[in-house]
N, C-alpha and C positions, 0 to 999 in steps of 0.2 A: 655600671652603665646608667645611665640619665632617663627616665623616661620619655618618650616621646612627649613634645610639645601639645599644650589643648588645644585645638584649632575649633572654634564655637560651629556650630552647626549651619550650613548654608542655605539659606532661604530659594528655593527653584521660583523662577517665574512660571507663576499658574499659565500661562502665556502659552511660552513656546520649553520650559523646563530648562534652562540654565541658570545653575546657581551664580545671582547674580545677589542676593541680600534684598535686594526690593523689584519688585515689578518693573517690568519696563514700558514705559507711559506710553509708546507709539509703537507699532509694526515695522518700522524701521529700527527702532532700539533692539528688537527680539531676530531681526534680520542680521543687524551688524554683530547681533552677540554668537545668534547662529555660526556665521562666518568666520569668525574669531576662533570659535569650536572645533570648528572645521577645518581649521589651518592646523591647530595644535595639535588636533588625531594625526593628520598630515606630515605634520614634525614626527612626532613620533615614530607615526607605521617606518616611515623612509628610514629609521636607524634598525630595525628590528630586522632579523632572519628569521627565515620558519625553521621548524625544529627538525628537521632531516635535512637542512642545507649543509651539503658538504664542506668540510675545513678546510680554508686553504692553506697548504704547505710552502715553507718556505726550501729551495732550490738545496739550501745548505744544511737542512733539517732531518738529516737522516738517521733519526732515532728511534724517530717513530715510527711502531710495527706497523706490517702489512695487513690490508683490511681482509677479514676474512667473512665467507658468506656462509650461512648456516642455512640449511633445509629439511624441513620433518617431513619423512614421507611416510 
């Protein structure tokens, strides 16, 4: 295996903190970067499940056991 690529280190704007490599010269550059950020968490979360979301089965997938519930009393 190959090792991972170096990717140089990212300069944060002292600003508003998005690694952007240089500062950005107006409050609308740290706005629109903001934005851009904000989109991409966005991207993200909407693909993600939380970790106890149930599997969905498919109608023909009868293989798979039955759920079984456990309780310590």
């Amino acid at each position: 295996m190959s090792p991972l690529p170096k990717v140089p280190p990212a300069n944060p704007c002292p600003f508003c903190g998005v690694a952007a490599g240089v500062p950005h010269e107006t409050q609308e550059g740290c706005i629109a970067a903001l934005n851009t950020e904000i989109a991409q968490m966005r991207g993200l979360l909407a693909h993600l499940k939380p970790a106890g979301a149930a599997v969905a089965m498919d109608e023909q997938d009868e293989t798979r056991p039955a759920a079984i519930r456990l309780a310590l009393d």
